[in-house]
C-alpha positions in Angstrom: 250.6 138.7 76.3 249.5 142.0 75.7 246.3 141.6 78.1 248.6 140.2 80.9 250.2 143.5 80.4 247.5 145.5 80.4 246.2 143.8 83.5 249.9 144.8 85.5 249.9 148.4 84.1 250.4 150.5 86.8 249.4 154.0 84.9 253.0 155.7 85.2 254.2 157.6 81.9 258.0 158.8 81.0 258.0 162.5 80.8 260.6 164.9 79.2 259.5 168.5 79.3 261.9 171.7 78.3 261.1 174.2 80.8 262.0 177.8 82.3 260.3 177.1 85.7 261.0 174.0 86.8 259.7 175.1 90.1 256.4 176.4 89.0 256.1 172.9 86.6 257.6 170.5 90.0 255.0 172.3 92.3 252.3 171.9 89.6 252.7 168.1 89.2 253.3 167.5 92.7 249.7 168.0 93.7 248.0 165.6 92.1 250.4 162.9 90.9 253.7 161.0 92.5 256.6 161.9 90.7 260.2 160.0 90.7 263.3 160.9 88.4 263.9 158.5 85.8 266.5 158.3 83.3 266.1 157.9 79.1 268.1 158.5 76.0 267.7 161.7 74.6 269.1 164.4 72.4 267.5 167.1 75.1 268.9 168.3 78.5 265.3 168.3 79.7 263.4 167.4 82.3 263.1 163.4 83.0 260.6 162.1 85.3 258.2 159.6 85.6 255.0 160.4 86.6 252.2 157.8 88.2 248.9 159.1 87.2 246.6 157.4 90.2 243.1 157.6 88.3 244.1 160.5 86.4 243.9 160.3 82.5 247.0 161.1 80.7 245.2 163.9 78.9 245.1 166.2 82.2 248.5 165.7 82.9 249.7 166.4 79.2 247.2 169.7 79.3 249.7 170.6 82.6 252.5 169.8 81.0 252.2 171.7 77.6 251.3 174.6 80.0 254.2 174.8 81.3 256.9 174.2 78.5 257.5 171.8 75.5 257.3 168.3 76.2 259.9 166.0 74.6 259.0 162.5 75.8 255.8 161.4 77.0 255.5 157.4 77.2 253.4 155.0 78.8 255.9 152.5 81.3 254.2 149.5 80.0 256.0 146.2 82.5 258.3 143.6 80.8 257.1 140.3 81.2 260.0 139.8 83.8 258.9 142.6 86.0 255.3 141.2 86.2 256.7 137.4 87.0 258.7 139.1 89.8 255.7 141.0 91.3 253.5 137.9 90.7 255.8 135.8 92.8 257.0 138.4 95.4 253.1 138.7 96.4 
């Protein structure tokens, strides 16, 4: 199961980040990945987004983040079993 998974990963990663400039941080990002809000539980009133990384590694965008402010949350969105069958048959 876990390399049908790795075979649908589609490289986007949870992000929380505590920040002063969300502006500065939002303009940062922006360039080089696609951003969406996202929504997780947390103790925090930071920053949520999920972030696709293209053919990024996770280690550029984490040296951009902790730039920036304190990151929180930073998790892989690995796809349930259920979203791959519904991609698998919807192609």
């Amino acid at each position: 199961m876990d390399d049908v998974k790795k075979q649908f990963r589609t490289n986007s990663f949870e992000v929380g980040i505590l920040t002063d400039n969300v502006e500065g941080l939002m303009l940062a990002i922006t360039q080089n990945y696609t951003i969406q809000p996202t929504n997780f539980k947390s103790l925090n009133n930071e920053l949520k987004l999920e972030i696709n990384l293209g053919n990024s590694l996770p280690n550029e965008l984490l040296n951009i983040l902790t730039s920036r402010g304190q990151v929180t949350h930073f998790v892989e969105k690995i796809p349930s079993v259920n979203d791959i069958f519904i991609q698998t048959v919807s192609q």
